[in-house]
N, C-alpha and C positions, 0 to 999 in steps of 0.2 A: 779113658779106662771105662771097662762096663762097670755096673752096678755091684756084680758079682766082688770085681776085681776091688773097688773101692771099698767095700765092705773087710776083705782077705786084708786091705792096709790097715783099714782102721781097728783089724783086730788085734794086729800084730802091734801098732801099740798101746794098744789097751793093756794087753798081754802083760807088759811090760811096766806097768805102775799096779797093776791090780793084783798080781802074785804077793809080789811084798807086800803092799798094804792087807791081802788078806794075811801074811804071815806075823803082821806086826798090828795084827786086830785089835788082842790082847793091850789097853792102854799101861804103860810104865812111863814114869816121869824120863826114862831115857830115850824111849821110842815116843814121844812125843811131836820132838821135831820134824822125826822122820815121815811121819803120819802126817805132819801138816805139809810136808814137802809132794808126798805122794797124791794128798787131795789137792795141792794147787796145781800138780802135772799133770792129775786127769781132769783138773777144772778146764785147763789149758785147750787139752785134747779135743775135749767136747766141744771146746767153744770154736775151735777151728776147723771142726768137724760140720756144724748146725753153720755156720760162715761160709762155706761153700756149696752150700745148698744141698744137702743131702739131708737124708732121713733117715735115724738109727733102728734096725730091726729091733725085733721083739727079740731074738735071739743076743745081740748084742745089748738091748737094755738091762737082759736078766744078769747078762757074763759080767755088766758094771755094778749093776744094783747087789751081786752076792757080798764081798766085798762091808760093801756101806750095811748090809742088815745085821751082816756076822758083828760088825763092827758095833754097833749099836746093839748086838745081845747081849755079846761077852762083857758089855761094861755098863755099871750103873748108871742114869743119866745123871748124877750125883760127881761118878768121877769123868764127866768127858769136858774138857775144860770149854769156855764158849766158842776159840778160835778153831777147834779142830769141828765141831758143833755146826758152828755158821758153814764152814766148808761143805761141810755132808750137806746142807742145804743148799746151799749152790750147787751140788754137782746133783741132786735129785730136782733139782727146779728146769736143769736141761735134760734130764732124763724124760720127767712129766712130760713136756712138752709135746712127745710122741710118744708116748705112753700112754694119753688119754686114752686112746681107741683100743687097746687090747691088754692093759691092767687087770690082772685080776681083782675081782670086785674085794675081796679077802685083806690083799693088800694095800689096795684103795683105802680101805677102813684104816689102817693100820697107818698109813701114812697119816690120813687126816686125824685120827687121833694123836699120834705125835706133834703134828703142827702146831695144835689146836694145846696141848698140852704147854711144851714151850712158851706160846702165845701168853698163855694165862700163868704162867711161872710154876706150874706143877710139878714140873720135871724136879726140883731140887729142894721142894719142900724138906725134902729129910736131914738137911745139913743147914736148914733153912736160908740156900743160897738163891742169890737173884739174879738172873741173867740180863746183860746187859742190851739196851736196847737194840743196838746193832746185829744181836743174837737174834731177840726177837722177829727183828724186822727179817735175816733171813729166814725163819721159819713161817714169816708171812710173806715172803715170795715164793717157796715152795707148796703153800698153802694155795695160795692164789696161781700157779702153774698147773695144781691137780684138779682146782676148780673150774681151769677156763675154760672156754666153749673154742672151740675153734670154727672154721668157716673153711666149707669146698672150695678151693680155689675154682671153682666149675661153673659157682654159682654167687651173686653178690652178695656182699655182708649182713644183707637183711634176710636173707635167706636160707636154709640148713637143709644139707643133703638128709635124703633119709636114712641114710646110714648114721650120720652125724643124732639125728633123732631119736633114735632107734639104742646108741648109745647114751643120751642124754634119760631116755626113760627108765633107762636099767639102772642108774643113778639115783634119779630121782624117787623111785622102786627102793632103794637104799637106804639114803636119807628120811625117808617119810617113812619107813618101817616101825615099829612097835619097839625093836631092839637098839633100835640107832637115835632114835629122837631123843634121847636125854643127853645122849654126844653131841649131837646139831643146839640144841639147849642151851647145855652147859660153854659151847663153843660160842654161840651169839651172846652169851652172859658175859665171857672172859672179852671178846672183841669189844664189847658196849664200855667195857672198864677201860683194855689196853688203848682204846683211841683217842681219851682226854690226856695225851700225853704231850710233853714240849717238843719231843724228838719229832719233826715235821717227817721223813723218813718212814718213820712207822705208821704214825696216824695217817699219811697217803694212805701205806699198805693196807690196814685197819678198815678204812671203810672204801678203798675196794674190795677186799672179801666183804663184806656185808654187804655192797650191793651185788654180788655174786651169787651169795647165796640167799639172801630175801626176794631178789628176782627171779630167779631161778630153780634151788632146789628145796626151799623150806616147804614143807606141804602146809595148802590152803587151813587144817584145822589147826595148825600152829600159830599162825600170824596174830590171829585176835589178841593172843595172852601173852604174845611179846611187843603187840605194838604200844603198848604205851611207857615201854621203857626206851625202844629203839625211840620213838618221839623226843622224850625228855632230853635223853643222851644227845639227839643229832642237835636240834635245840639249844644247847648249851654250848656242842661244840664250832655252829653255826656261828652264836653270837660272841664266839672267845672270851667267855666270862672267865677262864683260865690263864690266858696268856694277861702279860706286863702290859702290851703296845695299846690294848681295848680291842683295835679290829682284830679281828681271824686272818686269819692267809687266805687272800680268793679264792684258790684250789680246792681250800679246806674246806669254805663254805660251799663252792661249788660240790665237792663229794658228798657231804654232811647230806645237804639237800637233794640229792640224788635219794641216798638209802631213806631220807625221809618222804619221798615222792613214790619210790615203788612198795613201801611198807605202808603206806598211807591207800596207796590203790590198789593195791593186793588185797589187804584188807577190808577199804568200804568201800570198792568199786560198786556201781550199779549194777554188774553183770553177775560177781559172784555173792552182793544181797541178796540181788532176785531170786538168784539160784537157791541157797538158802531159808528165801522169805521173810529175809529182815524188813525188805519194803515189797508191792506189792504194784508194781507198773500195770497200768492198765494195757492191755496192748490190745486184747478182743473184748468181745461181750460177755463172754462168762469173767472175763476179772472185772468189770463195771460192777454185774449183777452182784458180786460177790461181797465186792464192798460197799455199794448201797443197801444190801442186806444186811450187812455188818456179818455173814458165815463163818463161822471159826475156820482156824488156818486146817493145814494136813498136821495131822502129828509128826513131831519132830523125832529126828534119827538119835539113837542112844550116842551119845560123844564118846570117841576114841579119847586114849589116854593120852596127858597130856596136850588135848585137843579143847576150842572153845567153840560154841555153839555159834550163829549169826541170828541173833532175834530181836523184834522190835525195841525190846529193853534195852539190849546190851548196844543195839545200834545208837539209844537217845543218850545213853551214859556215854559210850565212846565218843559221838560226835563233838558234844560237849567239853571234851578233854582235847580235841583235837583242836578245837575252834579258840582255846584259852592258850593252847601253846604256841599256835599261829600268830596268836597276837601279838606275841611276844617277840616272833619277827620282824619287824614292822621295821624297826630300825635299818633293816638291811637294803630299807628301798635306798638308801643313801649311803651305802657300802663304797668306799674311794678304788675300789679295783672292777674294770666290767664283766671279769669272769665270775666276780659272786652277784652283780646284776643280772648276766644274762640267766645263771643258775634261779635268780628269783622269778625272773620270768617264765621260764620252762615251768617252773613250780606250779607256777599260780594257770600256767593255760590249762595243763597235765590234770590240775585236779578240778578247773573249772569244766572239763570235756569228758572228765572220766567220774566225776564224782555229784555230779548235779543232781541227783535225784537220793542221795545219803548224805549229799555235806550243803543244802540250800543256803544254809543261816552262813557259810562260809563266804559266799560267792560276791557280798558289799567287797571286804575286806579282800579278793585276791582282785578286782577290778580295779579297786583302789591301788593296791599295788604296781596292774598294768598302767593305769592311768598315767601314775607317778613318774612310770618307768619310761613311757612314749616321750619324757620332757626330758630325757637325760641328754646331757651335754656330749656323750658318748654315742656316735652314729650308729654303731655295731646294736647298741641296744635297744634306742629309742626306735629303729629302724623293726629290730623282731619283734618289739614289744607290740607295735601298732599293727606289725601284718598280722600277728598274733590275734588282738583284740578284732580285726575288721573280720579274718577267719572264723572266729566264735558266732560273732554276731550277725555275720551274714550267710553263714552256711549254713544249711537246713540239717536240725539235728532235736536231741530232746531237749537241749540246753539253750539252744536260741531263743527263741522267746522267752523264758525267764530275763536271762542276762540282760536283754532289751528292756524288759518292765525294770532291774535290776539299775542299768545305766542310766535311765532317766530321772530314777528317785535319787541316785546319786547327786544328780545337779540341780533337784529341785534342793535337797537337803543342803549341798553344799553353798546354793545362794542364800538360804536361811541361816547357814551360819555365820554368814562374813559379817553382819552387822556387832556380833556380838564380840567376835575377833580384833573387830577396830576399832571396837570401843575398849578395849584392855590393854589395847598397844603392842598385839601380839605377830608384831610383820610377818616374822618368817611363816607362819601360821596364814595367814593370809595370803603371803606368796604360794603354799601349797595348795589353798581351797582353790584359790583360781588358776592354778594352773590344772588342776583336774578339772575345771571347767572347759578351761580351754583345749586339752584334750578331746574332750569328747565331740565338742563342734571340731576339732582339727579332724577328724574321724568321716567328714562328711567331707571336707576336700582334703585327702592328705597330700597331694600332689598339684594342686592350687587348681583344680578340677572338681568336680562334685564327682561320687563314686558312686558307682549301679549297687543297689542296693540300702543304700545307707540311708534311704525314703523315713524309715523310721525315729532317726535319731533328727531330724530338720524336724520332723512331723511332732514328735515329742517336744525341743528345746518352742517350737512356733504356740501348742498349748502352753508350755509354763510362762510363754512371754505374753499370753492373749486375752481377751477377756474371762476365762474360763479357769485361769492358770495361778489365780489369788495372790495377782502381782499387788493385788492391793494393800496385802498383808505384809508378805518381805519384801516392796519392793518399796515400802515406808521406811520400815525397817533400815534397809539398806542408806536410801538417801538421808534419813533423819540422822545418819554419824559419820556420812560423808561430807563432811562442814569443808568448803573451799575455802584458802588463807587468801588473803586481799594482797597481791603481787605488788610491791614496789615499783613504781614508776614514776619518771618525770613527766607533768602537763603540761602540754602548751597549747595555745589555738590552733596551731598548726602541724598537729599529730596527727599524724598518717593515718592511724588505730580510726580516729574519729572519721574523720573526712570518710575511709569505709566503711563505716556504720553512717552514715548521712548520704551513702552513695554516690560519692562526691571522685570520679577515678579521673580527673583533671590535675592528678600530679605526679611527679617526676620519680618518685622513688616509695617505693611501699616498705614500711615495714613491719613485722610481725608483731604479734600480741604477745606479751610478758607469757610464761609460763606460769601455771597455775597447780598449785599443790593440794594435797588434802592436807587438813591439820592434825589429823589421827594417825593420819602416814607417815613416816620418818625414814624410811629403809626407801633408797631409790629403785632398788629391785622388785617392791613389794609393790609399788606406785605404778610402775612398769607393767608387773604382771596384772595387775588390774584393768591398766588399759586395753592390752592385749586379750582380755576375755571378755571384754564389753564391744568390740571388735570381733572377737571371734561369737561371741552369743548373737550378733547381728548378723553375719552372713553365712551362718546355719542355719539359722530361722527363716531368712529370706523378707519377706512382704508381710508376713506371720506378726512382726517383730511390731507394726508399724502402732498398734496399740501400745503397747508399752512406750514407746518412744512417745506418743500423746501423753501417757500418763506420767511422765518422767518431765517435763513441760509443763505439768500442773505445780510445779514447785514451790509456787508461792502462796496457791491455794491453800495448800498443806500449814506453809508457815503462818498463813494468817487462822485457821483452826488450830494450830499451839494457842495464839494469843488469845483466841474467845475462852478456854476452859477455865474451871472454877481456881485453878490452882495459880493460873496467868491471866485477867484479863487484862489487855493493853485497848483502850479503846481507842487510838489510834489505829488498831486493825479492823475497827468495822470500817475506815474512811481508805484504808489500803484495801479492802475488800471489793467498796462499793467503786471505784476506781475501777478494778477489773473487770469488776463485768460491766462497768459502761464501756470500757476501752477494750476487751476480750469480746464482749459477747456472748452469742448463745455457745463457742465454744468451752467455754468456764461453765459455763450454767449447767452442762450436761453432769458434771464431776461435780457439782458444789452441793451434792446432797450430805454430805457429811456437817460441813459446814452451815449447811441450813439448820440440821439437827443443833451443835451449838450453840446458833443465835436464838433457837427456844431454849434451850436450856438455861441460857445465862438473859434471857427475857423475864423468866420466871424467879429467876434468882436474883435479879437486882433490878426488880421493875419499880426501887420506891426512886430510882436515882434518873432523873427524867434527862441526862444527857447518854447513857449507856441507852436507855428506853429507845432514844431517840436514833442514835446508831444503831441498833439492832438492827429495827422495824425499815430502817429506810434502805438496811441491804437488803430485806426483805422486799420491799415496793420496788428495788431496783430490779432486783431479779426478774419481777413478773413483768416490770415496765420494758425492758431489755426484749422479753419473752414476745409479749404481743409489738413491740416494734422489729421481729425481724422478720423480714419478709421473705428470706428463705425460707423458714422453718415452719410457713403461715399454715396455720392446720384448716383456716378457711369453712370454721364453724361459726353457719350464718344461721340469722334467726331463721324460724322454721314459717315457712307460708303458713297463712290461714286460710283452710278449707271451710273458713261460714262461706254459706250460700248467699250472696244478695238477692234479700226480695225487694220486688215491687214496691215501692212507696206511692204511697199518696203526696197532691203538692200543695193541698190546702183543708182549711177543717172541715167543709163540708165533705171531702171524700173521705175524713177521717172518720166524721159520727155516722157515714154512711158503711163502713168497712167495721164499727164496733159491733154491732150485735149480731152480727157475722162470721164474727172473728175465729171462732173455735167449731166452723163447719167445714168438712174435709172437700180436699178437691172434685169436682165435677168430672164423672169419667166420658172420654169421646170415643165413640166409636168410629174404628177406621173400616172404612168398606173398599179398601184397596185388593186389589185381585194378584197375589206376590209367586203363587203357580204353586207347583206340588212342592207337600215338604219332604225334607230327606229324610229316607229310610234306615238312618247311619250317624251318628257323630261323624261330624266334618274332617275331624284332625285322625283320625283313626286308620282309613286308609290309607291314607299318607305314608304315616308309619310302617302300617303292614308290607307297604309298596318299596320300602326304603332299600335302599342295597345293603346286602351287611358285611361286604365288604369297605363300606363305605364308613372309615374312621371318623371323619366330622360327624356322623351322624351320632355317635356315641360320646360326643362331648359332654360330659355334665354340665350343667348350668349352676356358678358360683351360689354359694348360701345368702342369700340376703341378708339375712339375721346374725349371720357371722360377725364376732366382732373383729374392727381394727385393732393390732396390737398398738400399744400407746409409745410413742418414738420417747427418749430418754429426756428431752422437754416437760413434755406432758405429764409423765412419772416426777419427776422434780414437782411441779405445779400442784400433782392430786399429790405427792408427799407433804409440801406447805399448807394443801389445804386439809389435810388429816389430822396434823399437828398444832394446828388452828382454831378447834374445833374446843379443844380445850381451852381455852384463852377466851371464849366468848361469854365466860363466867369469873371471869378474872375481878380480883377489888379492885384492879388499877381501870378509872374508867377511860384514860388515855388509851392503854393496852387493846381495851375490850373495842374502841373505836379505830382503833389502827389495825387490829384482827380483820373488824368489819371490811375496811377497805382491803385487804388483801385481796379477802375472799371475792368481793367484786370485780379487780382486777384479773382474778383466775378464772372469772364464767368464762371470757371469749377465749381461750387457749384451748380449754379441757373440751371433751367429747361429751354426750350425753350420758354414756355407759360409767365413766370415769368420774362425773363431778358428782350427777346428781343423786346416788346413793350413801355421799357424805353430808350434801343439803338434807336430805329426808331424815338422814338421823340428826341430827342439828336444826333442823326446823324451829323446833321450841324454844329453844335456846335463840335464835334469831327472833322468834317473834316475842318473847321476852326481851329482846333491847327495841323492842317499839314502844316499852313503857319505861323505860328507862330515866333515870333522872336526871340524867344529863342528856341537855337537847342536842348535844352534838355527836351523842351516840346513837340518839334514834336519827340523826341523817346520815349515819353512815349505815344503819340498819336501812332504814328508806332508799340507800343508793344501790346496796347489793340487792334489795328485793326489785329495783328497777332492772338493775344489769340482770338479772334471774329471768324476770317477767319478757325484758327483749330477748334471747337469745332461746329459750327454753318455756314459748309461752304453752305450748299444751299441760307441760308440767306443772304450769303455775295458775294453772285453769281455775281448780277447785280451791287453790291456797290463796289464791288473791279474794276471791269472793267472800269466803266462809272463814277465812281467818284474817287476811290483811286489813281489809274493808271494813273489818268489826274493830278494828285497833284505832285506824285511821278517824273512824268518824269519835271513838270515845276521844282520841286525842283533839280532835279538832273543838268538840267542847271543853274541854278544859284549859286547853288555848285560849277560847273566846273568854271563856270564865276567868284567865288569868290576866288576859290582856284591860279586862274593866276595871282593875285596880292597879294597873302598873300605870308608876308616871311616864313612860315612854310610847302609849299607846297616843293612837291618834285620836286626834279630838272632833265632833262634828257631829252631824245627824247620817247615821249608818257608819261612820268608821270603821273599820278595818285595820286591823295588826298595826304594827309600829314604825316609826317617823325613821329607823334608822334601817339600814338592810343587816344590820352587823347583829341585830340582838338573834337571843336563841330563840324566840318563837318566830322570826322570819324565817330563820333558815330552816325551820323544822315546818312553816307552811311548803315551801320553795320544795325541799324534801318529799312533803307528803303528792302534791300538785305532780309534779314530773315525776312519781313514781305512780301514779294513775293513771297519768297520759301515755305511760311506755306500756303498761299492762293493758288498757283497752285499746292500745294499736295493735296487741298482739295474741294476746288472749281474747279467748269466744265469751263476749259477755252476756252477761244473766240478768236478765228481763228486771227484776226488783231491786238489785245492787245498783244497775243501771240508775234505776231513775230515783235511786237515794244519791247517788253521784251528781247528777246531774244538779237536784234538790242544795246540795250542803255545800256546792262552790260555785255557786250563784255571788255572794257575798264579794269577792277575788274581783269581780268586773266591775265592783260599785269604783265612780272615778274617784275616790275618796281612799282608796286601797293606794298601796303602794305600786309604782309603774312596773317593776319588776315580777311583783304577786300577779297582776293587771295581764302581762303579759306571758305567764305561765298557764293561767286562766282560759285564756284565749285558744292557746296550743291543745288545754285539755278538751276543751268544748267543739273545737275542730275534729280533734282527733275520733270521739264518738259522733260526732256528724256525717265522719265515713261511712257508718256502720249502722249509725241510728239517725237519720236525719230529721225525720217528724219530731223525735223525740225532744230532741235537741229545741228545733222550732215552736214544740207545742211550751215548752218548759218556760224559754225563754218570754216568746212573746207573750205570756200568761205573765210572767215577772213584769211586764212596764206596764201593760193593761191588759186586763182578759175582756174579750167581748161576748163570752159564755159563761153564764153563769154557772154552769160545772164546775168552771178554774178558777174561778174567784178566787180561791183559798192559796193560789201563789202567789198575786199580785202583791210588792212589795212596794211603796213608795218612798221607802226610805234611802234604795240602793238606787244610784243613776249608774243603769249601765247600759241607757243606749246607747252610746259611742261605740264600746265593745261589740255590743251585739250586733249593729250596722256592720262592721268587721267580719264578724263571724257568718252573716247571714250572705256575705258578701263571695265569701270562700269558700262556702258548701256546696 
């Protein structure tokens, strides 16, 4: 049949229910029945009409709709009972349908105030009757038929013919008018009520129209001053704080958070702040200039009625209300249904993409969400949820890089928190912190491939794992409440366990190592997901990781800095300490700056107790002993050559009296009468240059700074740390202390650099040369050792300090030695004696002391013509053979030693000591000391 023809049927019967029903418009409780029989025949009609595909004219909509309007005049809404009520909406919800496009706008009104009346129970106010839900809910399917948008079959459903447009704007022309906005109002008022309802039916219906019309026809300066009611409401009815069961129906959540996603970005999208000026995107130069100025905004537009403003204010008030209701969400990451998951997903991408630049402070909390969502047990979700997230953060937009700085502070915070979490016994809590963890590194391979793009999030987790990343902080944290429980096992000699750790794979059958538990852990899921982020933190990081995985291996270093503090000292762990780093190495030594700190602090604090004293101090010597015995690490700081010039000697006294009154006339100049040809007209190197190609890059090499210093490798920094802290302790009461200091300090010259050591000697100088008067002899030989070890390795340094201050301590010491030795009963006895019969007493070891620290300094420092030959003068005595063998042969070394450098001197000195044969020297000759032997020796090896 043509269209014509199809039309002529379906009017004929139309014809035929709709005569009666307009003659029995009039409601009586007799014509009741009849009226509902007539609306179910033309429900009938229509439905089998819209069934075969046809479309009702505008002629024939009007010929059904007269009927239904007369019908609804002539009767109060009072008296139309609900069943003949609901029909009329059914039969006007298949009318709508084609009706959209050429309703007049009049009746359009007319309809949606009915609906919307109904909806909200105004209709029956007067008899104060209540319509029943199933009323309601038809007049929210008629409601939602007048609303809907339809789509050109021409073109696809994301698309709208311009006709269809064209129609939507004369609507929307409508609803946003001055005279209709308190109906759209009072309509989103009544809807926000009817949809916390139980009837599942309605509350569908319910916030489908709400997302109808908040997407579509409410106008822009409405949404401000209804969103924070649409918020509450969707919010509540989200979380089913109404329903008996606790959850909500997934559908529900899923609609709820729909009308809360489009009212939410309608309102504080980016696009229509900017527009407004709630925020101020920079996007050229005049918006920089403008805000670096701080230039007041444009004046703002007078506000329509019923209309709310977009401004800084009301943007920092709403956001704030948006961000507290959000919160309140949270619960739904773990909603038992996936349609109100994927709804939270959609949520959280929609306002992460659309809301970034008005909702910042939101953007922790919707990540979290995704993160959450990427681990769900439901493929459908975890699946969107992660292309979701890889989409934000790898697509170039305004929101990408935030979200990046956003994700990684997530995982630095969320590693900081696990410590505290396992320490309260809070599994399931921990199961969630790491699985956002693991998240996020799943993100870099989420298909067991690393992903283009994802450079950032490897690049981010490899800083938090790296030196720079303050793993040192929670990553203490963490291991100090990670306590591993001691696994049950049977031992035998011949455990497999063992024989693999011994390297021993000469047997027949391996078997595995007991499982091993945390003790805070309790929940196997929790243990699990633990593992699985320490596994995924590893191969997101990549090579990044390899620091932390050292520092995570210092685990015992750690434990034995519990046992040194004031609150724990175990002095069993300086002997677990010093263990390590003999058996570690320079690898420990690099990390044990904490621990060094410690051992002075609990130096100080319990130095009267000479067993703690005594452990401290020797983790201490071990360290540096560790230090200069590794030979990879050798920093290969030798002593410094000496630039004196050797002169000439004389080899006997007559060329010496013959060379004295001479002595201070300047060289004799020679003239050369060599013939060397013309000089240049030019510096040498000039041309050169000028000549140079300048295309020629070597030429343009700079030449390295000489003066530049070396940075100090983490050795050496250890070393100037002991020796800074050291420093203090050289005035200590403890004179143990003060002498164990000493020798550190000595131990540290050959490690450290010049730059590094000797600007803590110069400040501490005093202080060292103060324990050269020290009252205990065993502290000025460890003062005399370090001013040795100083003097070899650093002698220009100790040029002027050996002279002018050492040499002046030495020699007052050496008389009161002499002085003290005359009354001691352990001195030796004789004619010229010298020091004492045992090598143990304290004035031996503080000659032995003072001797070899003279001999190291004049082998290495430029000596000074007067000091000299008081040195020379004052351990003359040391050679008599009446001296101890050991004094004897210190002696020997010293007088060699300036023989190098001074050999007349040495000669004249000496041989004047057994006899002078000039009466000028008379004044040394000593007969009391026999020290030709030695001198024969000495004169032997010059």
């Amino acid at each position: 049949m043509t269209s014509q023809e199809v039309n002529q049927h379906i009017f004929k019967r139309l014809k035929v229910v709709c005569v009666p029903l307009l003659g029995a418009s009039l409601l009586t409780p007799a014509s009741v029945p009849d009226v509902l029989k007539y609306l179910s025949d033309l429900n009938t009609i229509l439905l089998d009409f819209r069934a075969s595909g046809s479309v009702l004219t505008p002629d024939l909509i009007s010929y059904t709709f007269f009927p239904l309007s007369t019908l609804l005049r002539r009767n109060s809404a009072s008296d139309i009972p609900d069943q003949i009520l609901e029909k009329i909406f059914f039969v006007l919800s298949i009318l709508c349908k084609d009706w959209w496009w050429d309703c007049d706008i009049t009746v359009w009104e007319q309809l949606f105030v009915l609906c919307g009346a109904v909806i909200a129970g105004m209709d029956g106010k007067e008899n104060r009757r209540v319509r029943a839900h199933e009323t309601k809910q038809a007049a929210g399917e008629c409601l939602l038929a007048l609303l809907f948008i339809p789509t050109d079959k021409t073109h696809s459903n994301a698309t709208l013919s311009d006709r269809i447009k064209a129609r939507l704007e004369i609507l929307k022309t409508t609803t946003g008018s001055n005279r209709f906005l308190p109906v759209l109002g009072q309509t989103l008022d009544s809807l926000l009520v009817t949809v916390d309802t139980p009837h599942l039916p309605l509350q569908r219906v319910c916030l489908s129209i709400l997302s109808l019309i908040i997407g579509n026809y409410a106008p822009d300066g409405l949404l401000p001053s209804v969103l924070p009611g649409i918020v509450s409401r969707m919010t509540r009815i989200a979380l089913g704080t109404s329903t008996k069961k606790g959850w909500a129906n997934g559908e529900i959540v899923s609609g709820s958070l729909e009308v809360m996603q489009l009212a939410i970005v309608r309102t504080l999208g980016n696009d229509i702040c900017a527009q407004e000026g709630a925020i101020h995107p920079i996007v050229k130069l005049e918006d920089l200039v403008r805000t670096t100025m701080d230039q007041p905004d444009l004046p703002l537009p007078e506000p329509r009625p019923f209309t709310t403003l977009r401004t800084p204010s009301w943007l920092r008030g709403t956001s704030s209300q948006v961000l507290i209701a959000l919160n309140t969400l949270t619960p739904l990451v773990t909603h038992p249904t996936p349609s109100a998951l994927l709804a939270v997903s959609r949520l959280s991408v929609t306002l992460l993409s659309a809301t970034s630049m008005t909702l910042p402070e939101v953007q922790p909390l919707l990540l979290h969400w995704l993160l959450s969502l990427s681990n769900s047990d439901y493929l459908s979700v975890s699946t969107q949820s992660r292309e979701s997230l890889s989409s934000l953060l790898m697509t170039p937009s305004e929101a990408q890089v935030p979200l990046q700085h956003r994700l990684v502070r997530i995982t630095n915070d969320s590693l900081s928190a696990l410590p505290q979490l396992l320490i309260t016994h809070a599994d399931t809590k921990v199961e969630h912190v790491a699985g956002l963890i693991e998240a996020v590194c799943r993100l870099v391979y989420p298909s067991g491939e690393a992903k283009e793009g994802a450079s950032f999030i490897s690049n981010g987790i490899g800083r938090l794992l790296g030196p720079s990343g303050g793993i040192e902080k929670w990553g203490w944290s963490l291991l100090s409440v990670l306590e591993l429980s001691t696994p049950q096992i049977t031992f035998n000699a011949a455990f497999s366990g063992r024989l693999m750790l011994e390297s021993n794979t000469n047997i027949t059958q391996w078997e595995g190592f007991p499982e091993i538990d945390f003790k805070n852990v309790f929940s196997i899921t929790a243990k699990k997901a633990l593992e699985r982020m320490f596994r995924a933190l590893g191969r997101a990081s990549g090579d990044s990781c390899l620091f932390s995985i050292e520092w995570f291996t210092s685990v015992g270093r750690n434990g034995v800095g519990a046992r040194l503090s004031r609150r724990w000292l175990d002095i069993e762990a300086t002997k677990v300490l010093l263990l390590m780093v003999r058996f570690v190495g320079s690898d420990i030594i690099e990390r044990a700056g904490d621990v060094v700190e410690e051992c002075y602090d609990r130096l100080d604090d319990f130095h009267g107790y000479t067993i703690i004293v005594e452990g401290l101090v020797e983790v201490l010597g071990e360290v540096l002993q560790v230090i200069q015995e590794d030979k990879k690490n050798d920093l290969s700081v030798s002593a410094e050559p000496s630039d004196q010039t050797e002169e000439a000697r004389v080899t006997s006294m007559e060329s010496f009296f013959d060379w004295l009154p001479r002595r201070h006339q300047g060289p004799v100049e020679e003239v050369d009468t060599n013939d060397y040809g013309p000089a240049p007209r030019e510096g040498w190197g000039e041309k050169k240059v000028s000549e140079s190609d300048p295309a020629d890059d070597t030429a343009a090499v700079e030449e390295p700074d000489p003066n530049a210093g070396v940075p100090l490798t983490p050795i050496q920094e250890l070393t100037k740390q002991i020796v800074s802290r050291s420093l203090y302790f050289l005035t200590h009461s403890s004179p143990v202390i003060r002498a164990r200091i000493l020798s550190l300090l000595a131990s540290s010259v050959p490690v450290l650099s010049e730059s590094a050591l000797l600007p803590s000697i110069h400040y501490a100088w005093p202080f060292i040369l103060n324990r050269l008067s020290d009252s205990e002899s065993f502290v000025v030989s460890s003062a005399a050792s370090l001013i040795e070890s100083l003097a070899t390795h650093f002698g220009s340094f100790m040029f002027r300090r050996i002279w002018d201050d050492v040499w002046p301590k030495f020699r007052a010491l050496l008389k009161q030695l002499d002085a003290a030795d005359a009354t001691s009963a352990l001195s030796r006895r004789g004619v010229g004696a010298v020091g004492t019969e045992s090598a143990y007493t304290h004035s031996h070891r503080t000659y032995r002391s003072v001797i070899k620290t003279m001999t190291a300094a004049v082998s290495t420092v430029h000596l000074q013509e007067t000091s000299t030959w008081q040195l020379l003068l004052a351990f003359r005595r040391f050679l008599h053979g009446e001296a101890h063998e050991e004094l004897q042969q210190c002696a020997r070394d010293l007088y060699l030693a300036v023989g190098k450098k001074e050999a007349d001197a040495v000669w004249l000195v000496l041989s004047s000591t057994i006899d002078s044969t000039h009466t000028s020297m008379k004044f040394l000759t000593t007969p009391r000391w026999d020290i030709r032997f030695n001198v024969d020796i000495i004169f032997q090896n010059l």
